[in-house]
N, C-alpha and C positions, 0 to 999 in steps of 0.2 A: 411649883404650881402648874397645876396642865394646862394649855393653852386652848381656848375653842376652836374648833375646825370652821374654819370661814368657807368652805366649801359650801355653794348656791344650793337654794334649797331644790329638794327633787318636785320637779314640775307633775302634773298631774291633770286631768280631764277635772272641767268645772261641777260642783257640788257636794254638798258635806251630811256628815250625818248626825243628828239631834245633839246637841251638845259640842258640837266642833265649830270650828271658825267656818265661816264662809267663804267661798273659794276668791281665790285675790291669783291666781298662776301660781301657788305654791303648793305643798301639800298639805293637806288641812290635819288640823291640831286638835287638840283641846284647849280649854283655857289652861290648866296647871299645865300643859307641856308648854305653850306660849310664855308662859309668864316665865318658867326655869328656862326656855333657851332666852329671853328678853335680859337675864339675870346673868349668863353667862356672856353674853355678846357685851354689856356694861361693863361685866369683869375685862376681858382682852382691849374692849378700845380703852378701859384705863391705863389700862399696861403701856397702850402705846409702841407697842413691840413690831406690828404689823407695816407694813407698807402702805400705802396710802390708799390703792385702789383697795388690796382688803379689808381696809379699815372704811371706803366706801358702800362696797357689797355688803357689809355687815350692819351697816349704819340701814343701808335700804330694807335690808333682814328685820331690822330692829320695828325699822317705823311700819312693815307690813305686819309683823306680828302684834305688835299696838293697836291698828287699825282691827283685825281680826278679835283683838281681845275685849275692845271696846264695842264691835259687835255685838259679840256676845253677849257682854253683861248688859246691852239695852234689850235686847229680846230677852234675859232671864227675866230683869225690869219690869217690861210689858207683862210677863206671862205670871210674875207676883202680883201687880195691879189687878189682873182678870182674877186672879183667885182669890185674892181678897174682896174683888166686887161681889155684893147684894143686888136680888131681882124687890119688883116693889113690894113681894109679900116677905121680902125679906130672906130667901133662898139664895145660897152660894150661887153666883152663876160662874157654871163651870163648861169647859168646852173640849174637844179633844185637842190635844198637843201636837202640833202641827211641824214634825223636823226641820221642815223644808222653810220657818220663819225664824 
């Protein structure tokens, strides 16, 4: 079985774009890439293979990529709420999609 590379994620200047995590000092993602390196990283600390600090690093990996993902899915959240809202004559109220939320 291949073992994940614990190798620190590549840092990067703060901000993301429509659909990606929000900047945390790492390189922003998507949700399906968060969630497969989040699935990978669970793989290696089960293994147990690693030394401790990597098995730290990857753990910090883990809970940033969580916190990014859980991002996310509150702002898709919000942005289903609004589009399923009604104006009182009963019009979609719809807005333009704002990346940078």
């Amino acid at each position: 079985m291949e073992r994940a590379s614990a190798s620190p994620p590549e840092r990067e200047a703060p901000g993301s774009q429509a659909g990606e995590a929000p900047a945390l000092g790492v390189k922003p993602v998507t949700f399906e890439q968060a969630i497969a390196r989040l699935g990978e990283i669970v793989e290696s600390l089960e293994e147990g293979e690693q030394p401790l600090e990597e098995s730290l690093a990857l753990f910090e990996e883990g809970m940033q990529l969580a916190q990014c993902s859980r991002e996310i899915l509150d702002r898709a959240e919000r942005r289903i709420e609004e589009l399923l809202g009604v104006d009182n004559q009963g019009k979609p109220v719809v807005r333009e999609l704002d990346p940078e939320e």
